[in-house]
Each structure stands twice: as C-alpha cells, then as structure tokens.
N, C-alpha and C positions, 0 to 999 in steps of 0.2 A: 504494500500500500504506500502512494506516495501522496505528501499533501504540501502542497507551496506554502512558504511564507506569506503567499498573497493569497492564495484559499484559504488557510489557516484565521487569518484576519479576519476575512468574513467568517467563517466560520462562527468562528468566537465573538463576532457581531450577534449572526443570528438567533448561538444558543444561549448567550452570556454565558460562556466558559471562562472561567478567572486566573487559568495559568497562562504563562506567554509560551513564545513559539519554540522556546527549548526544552520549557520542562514537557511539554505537550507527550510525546515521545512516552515518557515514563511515566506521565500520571495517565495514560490512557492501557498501558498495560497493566500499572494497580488496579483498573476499571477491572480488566480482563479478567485478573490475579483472582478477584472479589467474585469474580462469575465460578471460577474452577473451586475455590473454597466451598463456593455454595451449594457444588454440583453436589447431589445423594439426598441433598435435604427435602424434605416433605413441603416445607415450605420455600424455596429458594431464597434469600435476600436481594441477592443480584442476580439477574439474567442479562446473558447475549441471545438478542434476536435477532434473526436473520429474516429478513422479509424479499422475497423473491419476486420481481415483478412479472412481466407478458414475458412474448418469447425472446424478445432482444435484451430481455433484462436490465435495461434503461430504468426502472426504475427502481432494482433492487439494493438496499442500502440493510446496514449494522446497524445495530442499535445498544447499549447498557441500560437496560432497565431497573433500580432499585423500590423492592417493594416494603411499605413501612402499613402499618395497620389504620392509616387513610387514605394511601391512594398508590398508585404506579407514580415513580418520577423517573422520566428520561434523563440517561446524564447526559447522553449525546448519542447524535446518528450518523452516519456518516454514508455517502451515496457511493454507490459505486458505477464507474464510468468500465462503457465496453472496452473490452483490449483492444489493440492495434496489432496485432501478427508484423 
C-alpha cells in the first residue's frame, strides 16, 4: 500500500486523523496490531473490514473499526485504487 504525503493530507482532512505523515506508518499498524489481538474474541474490540466493491473493485476500501458498548467508531478507511500491471 502506498499513500503520498499529498493523499495523506487529505486524508487526514477528511477523517480528522491527529498523527502526521511519519508517525502514520506505525500508528496504523497498532490499528492493525489491535485487530489481530482481538481476533478469537466473542466480542471483537477492533475489527478490519474489508468491503469489496463491483467487478472493477473501484470501490473496494479497508477499514478499522472499534466497537465500545455505544456504537461502531471508524478509525479510518482507506480506498483502494486498481493496479496498473
């Protein structure tokens, strides 16, 4: 996965993410980190969701979702763009 310093910005416009474009890297694998801890549990805390679009998959994007006992909160999602072979 690659994300520009210039996607990154927006990014971080869109979602109001509070790290900058160095820590980004590492605090998105503690997201990750938080999902694999969760895995087995009845309840999960954190989930990665994977949301799969049509057949071009244009609009299929990742997500971290953390669940607390009001509601889902997304940390972040992130799109993914078609390859280029």
């Amino acid at each position: 996965m690659e994300v520009s310093e210039e996607e990154f910005q927006a990014l971080k416009q869109e979602q109001s993410i509070l790290v900058d474009f160095a820590q980004f890297p590492d605090k998105f694998i503690e997201l990750l980190e938080e999902c694999i801890s969760s895995r087995g549990e009845e309840q999960p805390r954190f989930l990665a969701v994977l949301r799969v679009g049509g057949d071009d998959a244009v609009d299929s994007n990742l997500g971290v979702v953390e669940t607390n006992k009001f509601k889902h909160l997304s940390h972040i999602s992130l799109r993914f763009k078609p390859g280029d072979d």
